[in-house]
C-alpha positions as CSV (number, residue, x, y, z in Angstrom):
1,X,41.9,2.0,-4.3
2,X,39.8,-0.1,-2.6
3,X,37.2,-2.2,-4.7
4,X,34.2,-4.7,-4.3
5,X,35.8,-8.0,-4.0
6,X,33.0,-10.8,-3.5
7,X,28.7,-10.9,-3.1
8,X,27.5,-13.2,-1.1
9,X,23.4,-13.9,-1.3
10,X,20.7,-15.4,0.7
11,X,17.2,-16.3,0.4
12,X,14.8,-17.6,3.4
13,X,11.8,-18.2,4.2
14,X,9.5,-18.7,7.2
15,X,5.9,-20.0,7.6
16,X,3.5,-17.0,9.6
17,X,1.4,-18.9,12.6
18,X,-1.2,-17.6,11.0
19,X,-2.1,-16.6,7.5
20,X,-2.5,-12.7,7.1
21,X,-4.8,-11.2,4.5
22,X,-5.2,-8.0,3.4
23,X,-7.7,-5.9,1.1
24,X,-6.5,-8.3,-1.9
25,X,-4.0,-10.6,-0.6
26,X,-3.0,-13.7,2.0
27,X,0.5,-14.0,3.2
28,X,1.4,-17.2,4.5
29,X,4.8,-17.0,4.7
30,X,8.0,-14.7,5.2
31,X,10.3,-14.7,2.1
32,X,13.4,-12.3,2.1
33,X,16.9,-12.2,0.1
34,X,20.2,-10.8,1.9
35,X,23.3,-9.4,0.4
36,X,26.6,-9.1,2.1
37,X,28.7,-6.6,-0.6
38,X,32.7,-7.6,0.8
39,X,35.2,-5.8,-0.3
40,X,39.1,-6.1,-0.7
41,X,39.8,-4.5,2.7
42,X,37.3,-6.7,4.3
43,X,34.8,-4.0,5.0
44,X,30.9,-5.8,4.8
45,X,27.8,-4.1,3.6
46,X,24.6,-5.8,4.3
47,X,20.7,-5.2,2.6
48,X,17.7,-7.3,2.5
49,X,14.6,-7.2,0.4
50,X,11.4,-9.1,0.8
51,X,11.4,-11.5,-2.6
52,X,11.8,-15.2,-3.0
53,X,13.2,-17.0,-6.2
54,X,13.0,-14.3,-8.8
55,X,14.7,-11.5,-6.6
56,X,17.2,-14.1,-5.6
57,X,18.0,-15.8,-9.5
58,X,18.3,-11.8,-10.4
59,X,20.6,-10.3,-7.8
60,X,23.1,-13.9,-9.0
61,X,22.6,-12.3,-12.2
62,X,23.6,-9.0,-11.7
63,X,26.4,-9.3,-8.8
64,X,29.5,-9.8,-11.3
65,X,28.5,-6.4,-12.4
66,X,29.5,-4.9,-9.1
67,X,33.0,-6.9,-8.7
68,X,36.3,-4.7,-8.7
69,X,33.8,-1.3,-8.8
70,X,34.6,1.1,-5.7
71,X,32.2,0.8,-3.2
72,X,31.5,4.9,-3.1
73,X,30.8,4.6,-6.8
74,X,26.8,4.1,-6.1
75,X,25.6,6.3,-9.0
76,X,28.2,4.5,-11.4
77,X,27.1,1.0,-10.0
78,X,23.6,2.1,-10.4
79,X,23.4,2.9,-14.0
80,X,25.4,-0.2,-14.8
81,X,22.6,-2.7,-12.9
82,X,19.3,-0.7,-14.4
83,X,19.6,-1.7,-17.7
84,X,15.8,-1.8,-18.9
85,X,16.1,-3.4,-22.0
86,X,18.3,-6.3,-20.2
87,X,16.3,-6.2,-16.9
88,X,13.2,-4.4,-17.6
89,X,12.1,-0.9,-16.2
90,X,9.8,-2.4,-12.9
91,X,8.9,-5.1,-11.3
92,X,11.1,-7.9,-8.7
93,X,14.5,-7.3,-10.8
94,X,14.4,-3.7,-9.3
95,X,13.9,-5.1,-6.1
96,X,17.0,-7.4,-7.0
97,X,18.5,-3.5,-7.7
98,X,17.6,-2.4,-4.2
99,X,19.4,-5.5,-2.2
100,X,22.6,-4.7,-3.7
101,X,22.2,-1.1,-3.4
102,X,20.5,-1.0,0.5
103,X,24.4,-3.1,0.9
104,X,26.6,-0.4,-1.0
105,X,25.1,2.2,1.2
106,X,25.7,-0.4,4.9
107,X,28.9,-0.5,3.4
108,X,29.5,3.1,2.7
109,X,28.7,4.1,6.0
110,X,30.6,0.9,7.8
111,X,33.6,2.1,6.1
112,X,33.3,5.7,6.8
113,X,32.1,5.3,10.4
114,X,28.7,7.1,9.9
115,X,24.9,6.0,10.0
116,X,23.1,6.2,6.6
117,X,21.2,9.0,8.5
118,X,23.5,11.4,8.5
119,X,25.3,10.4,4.6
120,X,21.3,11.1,3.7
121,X,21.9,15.0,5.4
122,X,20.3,14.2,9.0
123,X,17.2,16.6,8.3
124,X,15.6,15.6,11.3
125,X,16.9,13.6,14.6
126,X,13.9,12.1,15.4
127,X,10.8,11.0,13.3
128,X,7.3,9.9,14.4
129,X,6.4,6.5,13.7
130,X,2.9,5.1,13.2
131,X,1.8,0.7,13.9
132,X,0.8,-0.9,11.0
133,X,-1.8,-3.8,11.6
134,X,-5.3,-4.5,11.7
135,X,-5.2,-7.6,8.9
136,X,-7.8,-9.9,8.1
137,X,-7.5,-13.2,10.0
138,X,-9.2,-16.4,10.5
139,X,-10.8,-15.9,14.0
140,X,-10.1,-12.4,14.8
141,X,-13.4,-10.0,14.7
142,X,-14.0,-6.9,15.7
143,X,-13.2,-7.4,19.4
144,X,-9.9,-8.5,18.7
145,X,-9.0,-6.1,15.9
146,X,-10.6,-2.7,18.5
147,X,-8.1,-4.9,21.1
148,X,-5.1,-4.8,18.7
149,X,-5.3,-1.5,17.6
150,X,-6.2,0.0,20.9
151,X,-3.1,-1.4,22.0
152,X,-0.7,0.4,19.8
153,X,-1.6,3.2,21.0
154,X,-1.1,1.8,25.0
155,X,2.0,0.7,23.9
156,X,3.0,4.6,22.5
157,X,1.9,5.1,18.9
158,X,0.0,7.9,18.3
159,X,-1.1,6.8,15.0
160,X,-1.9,3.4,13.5
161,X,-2.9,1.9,10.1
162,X,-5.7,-1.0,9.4
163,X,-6.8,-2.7,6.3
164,X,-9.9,-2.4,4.4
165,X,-11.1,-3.9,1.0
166,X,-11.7,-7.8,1.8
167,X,-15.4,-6.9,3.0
168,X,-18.2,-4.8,1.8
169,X,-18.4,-1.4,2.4
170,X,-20.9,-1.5,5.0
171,X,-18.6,-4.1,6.8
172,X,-15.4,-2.3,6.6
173,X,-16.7,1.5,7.2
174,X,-18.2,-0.6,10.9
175,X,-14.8,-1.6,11.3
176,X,-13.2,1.7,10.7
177,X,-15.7,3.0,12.5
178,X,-14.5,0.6,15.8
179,X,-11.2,1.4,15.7
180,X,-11.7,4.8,15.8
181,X,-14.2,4.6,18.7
182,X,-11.1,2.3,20.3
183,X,-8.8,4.5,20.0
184,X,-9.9,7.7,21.0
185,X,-9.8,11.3,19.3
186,X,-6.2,12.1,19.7
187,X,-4.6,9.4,17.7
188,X,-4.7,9.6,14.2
189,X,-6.2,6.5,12.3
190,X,-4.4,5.5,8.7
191,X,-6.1,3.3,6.2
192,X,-4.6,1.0,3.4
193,X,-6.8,-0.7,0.8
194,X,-3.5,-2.7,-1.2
195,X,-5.5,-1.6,-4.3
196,X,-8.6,-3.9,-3.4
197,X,-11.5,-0.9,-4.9
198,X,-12.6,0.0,-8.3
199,X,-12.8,3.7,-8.7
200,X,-16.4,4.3,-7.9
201,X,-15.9,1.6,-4.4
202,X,-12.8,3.7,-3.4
203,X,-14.5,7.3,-3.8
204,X,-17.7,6.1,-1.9
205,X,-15.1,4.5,0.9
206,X,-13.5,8.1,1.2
207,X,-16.7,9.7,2.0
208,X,-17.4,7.1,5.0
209,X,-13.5,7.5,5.7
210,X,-13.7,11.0,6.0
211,X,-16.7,11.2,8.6
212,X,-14.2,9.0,11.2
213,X,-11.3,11.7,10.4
214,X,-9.2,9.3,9.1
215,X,-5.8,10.8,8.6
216,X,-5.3,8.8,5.0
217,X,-6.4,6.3,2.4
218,X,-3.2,5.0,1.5
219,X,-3.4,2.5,-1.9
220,X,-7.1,2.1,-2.8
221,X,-6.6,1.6,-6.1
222,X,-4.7,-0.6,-8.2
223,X,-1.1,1.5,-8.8
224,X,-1.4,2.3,-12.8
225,X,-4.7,4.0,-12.5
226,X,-3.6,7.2,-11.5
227,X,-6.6,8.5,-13.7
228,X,-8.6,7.4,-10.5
229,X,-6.3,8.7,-8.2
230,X,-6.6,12.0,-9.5
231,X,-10.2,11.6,-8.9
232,X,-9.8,10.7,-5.5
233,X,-7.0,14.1,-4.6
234,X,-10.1,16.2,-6.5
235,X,-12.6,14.9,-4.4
236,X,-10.6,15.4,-1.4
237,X,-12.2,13.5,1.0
238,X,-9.6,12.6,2.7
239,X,-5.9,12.6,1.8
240,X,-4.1,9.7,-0.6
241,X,-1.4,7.9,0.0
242,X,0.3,5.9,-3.2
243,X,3.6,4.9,-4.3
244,X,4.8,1.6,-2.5
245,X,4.6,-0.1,-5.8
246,X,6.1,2.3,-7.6
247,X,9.4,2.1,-9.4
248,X,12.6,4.2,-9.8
249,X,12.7,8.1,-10.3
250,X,11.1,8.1,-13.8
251,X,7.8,6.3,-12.0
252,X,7.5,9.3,-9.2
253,X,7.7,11.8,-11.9
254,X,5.0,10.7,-14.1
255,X,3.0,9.9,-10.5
256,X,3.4,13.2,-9.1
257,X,2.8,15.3,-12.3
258,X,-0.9,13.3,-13.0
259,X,-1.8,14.4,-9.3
260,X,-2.1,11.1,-8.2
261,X,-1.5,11.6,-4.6
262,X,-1.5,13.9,-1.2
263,X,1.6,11.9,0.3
264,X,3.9,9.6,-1.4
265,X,5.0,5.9,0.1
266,X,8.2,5.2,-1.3
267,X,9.8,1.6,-0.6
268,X,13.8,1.9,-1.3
269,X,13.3,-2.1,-0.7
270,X,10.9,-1.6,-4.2
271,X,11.7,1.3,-5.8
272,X,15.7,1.1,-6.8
273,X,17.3,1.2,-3.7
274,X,18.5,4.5,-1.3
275,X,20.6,6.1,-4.6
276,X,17.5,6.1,-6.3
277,X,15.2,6.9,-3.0
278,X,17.1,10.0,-3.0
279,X,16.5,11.1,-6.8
280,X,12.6,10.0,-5.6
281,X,12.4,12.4,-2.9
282,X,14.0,15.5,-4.2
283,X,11.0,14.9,-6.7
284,X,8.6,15.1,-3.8
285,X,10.3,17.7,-2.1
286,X,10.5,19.8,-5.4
287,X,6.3,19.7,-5.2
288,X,6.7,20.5,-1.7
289,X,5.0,17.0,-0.8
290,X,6.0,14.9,1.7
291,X,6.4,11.2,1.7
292,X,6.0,8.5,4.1
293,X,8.2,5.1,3.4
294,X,6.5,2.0,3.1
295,X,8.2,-0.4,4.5
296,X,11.2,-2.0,6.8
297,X,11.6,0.0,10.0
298,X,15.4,-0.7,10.4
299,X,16.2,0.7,6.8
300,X,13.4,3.8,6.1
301,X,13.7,5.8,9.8
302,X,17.2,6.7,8.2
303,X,15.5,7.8,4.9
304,X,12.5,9.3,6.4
305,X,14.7,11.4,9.3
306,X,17.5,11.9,7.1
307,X,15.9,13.3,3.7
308,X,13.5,16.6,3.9
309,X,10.0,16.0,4.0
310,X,9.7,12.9,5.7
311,X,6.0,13.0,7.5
312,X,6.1,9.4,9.0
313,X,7.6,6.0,9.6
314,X,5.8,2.9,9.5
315,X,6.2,0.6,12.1
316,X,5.4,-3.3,11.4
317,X,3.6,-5.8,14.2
318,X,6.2,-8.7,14.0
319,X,4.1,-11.5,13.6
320,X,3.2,-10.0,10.2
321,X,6.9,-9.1,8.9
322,X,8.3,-12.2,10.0
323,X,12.3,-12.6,9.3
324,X,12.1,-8.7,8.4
325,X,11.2,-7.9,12.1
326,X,12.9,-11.0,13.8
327,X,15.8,-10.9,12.3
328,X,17.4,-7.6,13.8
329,X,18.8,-8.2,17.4
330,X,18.4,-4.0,18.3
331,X,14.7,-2.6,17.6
332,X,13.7,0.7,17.3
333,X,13.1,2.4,20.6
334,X,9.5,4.0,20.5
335,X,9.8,7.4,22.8
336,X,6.9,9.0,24.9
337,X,5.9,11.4,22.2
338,X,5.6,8.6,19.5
339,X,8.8,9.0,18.1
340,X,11.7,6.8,17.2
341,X,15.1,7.7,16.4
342,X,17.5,6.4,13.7
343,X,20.5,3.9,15.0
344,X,23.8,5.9,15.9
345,X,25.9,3.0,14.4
346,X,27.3,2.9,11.3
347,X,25.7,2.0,8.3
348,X,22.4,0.9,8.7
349,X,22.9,0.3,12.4
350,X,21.8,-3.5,12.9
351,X,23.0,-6.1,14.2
352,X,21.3,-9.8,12.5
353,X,20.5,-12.6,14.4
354,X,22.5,-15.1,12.2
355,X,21.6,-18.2,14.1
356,X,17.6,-17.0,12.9
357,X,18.4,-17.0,9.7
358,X,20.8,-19.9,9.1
359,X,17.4,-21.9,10.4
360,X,15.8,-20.3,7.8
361,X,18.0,-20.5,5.0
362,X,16.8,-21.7,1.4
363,X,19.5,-21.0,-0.7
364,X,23.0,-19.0,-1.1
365,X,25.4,-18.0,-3.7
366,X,28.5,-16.3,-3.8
367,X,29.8,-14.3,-6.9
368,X,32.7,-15.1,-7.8
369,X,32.2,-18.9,-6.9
């Protein structure tokens, strides 16, 4: 039987020309860890996470636990690296989970000749996608943020997502207000907070959101106060979107049963990985909600086409996912109805530009040594 031989791991990082800032943070750089998951036969699978030194120092830690396992065994492998009493329940060493995870599943389909897409069931061929922008920046107004967004949808989108919660309300609900004027009445406009309002800010925001017909307010409060959030689905306003910081299956459940959200944005980056992003969504689906991944491109389109109840895949401006973005050689082909389509390849479909990253290289270890 064939079995998990070596893990090699890489961490790099890459300055942004510009600082981006959201509703509560600035992003200077691009930080990202890759894991290469080799087995006996030779046969490679690849996953990346955003994380720097902590995602990095965990996934050294937990690599021996995958060495002589089979490489289909991704349940098995998964109970033995969530270990919460050893790793803890949330937080950067489930991201550390996810990397070695996203590269069992690369693997699994490398070695059977199959795209993640269809090992996830291939529920759909084709999934729309949405551009995720409109950050804060130093210099850029409202001209250039109506300019940016009003460009997506030149360039195809039919929906796209800007930030709020880094001015008042006044300033932001003008700036909504903008892009909506920008962009016309038949694209639908997404907004994300990153958990910048208190509860009272984020229920008066949806009431201004909800006169510009925005399609969501994805993350306006802080993740554990899902008393608010059930405030904000009451009020319904305008629909919420919540669950990029959320962790594992156990997470979602206690989520979804407090009513904390209209649409779910799973991260398999965040959350545990595709073996758990599949326990996650049969949640949603068992609610008969939908989700929408936050997240890389390259890995969620096979999640969000693959798995029932997939509403919508974001879509990142490069300049703001940095080595994420750069770093794939084949980009996802945006078609005339807005759509994009998951790779045919196997695996995960993507070829890396390995002269990128080797410019952008921090560290590396390989388990064994």
């Amino acid at each position: 039987m064939t079995r998990i031989a070596r893990v090699e791991l890489s961490a790099y990082r890459k300055p942004y020309r510009r600082p981006v800032t959201n509703g509560r943070y600035t992003y200077s750089e691009s930080r990202l860890v890759l894991a290469r998951v080799i087995c006996d036969d030779g046969v490679t699978g690849t996953g990346w996470v955003p994380g720097g030194d902590v995602v990095f120092h965990a996934a050294v830690e937990m690599a021996p636990l995958l060495l002589g396992e089979d490489p289909l065994a991704v349940e098995r492998i998964w109970a033995r690296l969530y270990q919460p009493k050893l790793v803890g329940r949330r937080g950067l060493t489930t991201r550390a989970i996810s990397l070695l995870d996203i590269a069992l599943w690369d693997g699994i389909g490398r070695r059977l000749g199959t795209s993640v897409h269809r090992l996830m069931g291939a529920y759909r061929e084709r999934i729309p996608a949405y551009a995720a922008g409109g950050y804060y920046e130093e210099g850029k107004g409202l001209t250039e943020l109506v300019e940016e967004m009003a460009g997506y949808v030149a360039a195809g989108f039919r929906a796209v997502k800007m930030k709020v919660g880094a001015l008042t309300l006044a300033e932001d609900t003008e700036r909504v207000r903008a892009v909506r004027e920008a962009i016309g009445g038949d694209a639908e406009l997404l907004v994300d907070a990153n958990g910048a309002y208190s509860t009272f800010a984020a229920r008066a925001m949806a009431r201004a959101l909800a006169e510009q017909r925005v399609y969501w307010f994805e993350e306006p409060l802080t993740p554990d106060n899902l008393d608010g959030y059930r405030l904000l689905v009451r009020d319904g306003c305008v629909p919420i979107a919540h669950g990029e910081n959320e962790y594992t299956r156990f997470g979602f459940r206690d989520l979804i049963r407090a009513g904390a959200a209209d649409i779910l944005n799973p991260d398999a980056q965040v959350l545990g990985g595709i073996t758990e992003m599949r326990h996650v969504v049969s949640l949603i689906a068992a609610q008969e909600l939908c989700f929408a991944p936050h997240g890389d491109q390259h890995i969620h389109v096979h999640l969000a086409a693959g798995l029932p109840g997939g509403l919508m895949l974001e879509c990142y401006h490069e300049r703001v996912t940095g080595l994420a973005a750069e770093m794939v050689v084949d980009r996802l082909e945006l078609a005339g109805d807005g759509t994009v389509a998951p790779p045919d390849g196997p695996g995960l479909g993507v070829r890396l530009d390995d002269e990128l990253l080797a410019h952008h290289l921090e560290r590396s270890a390989t388990v064994p040594v």
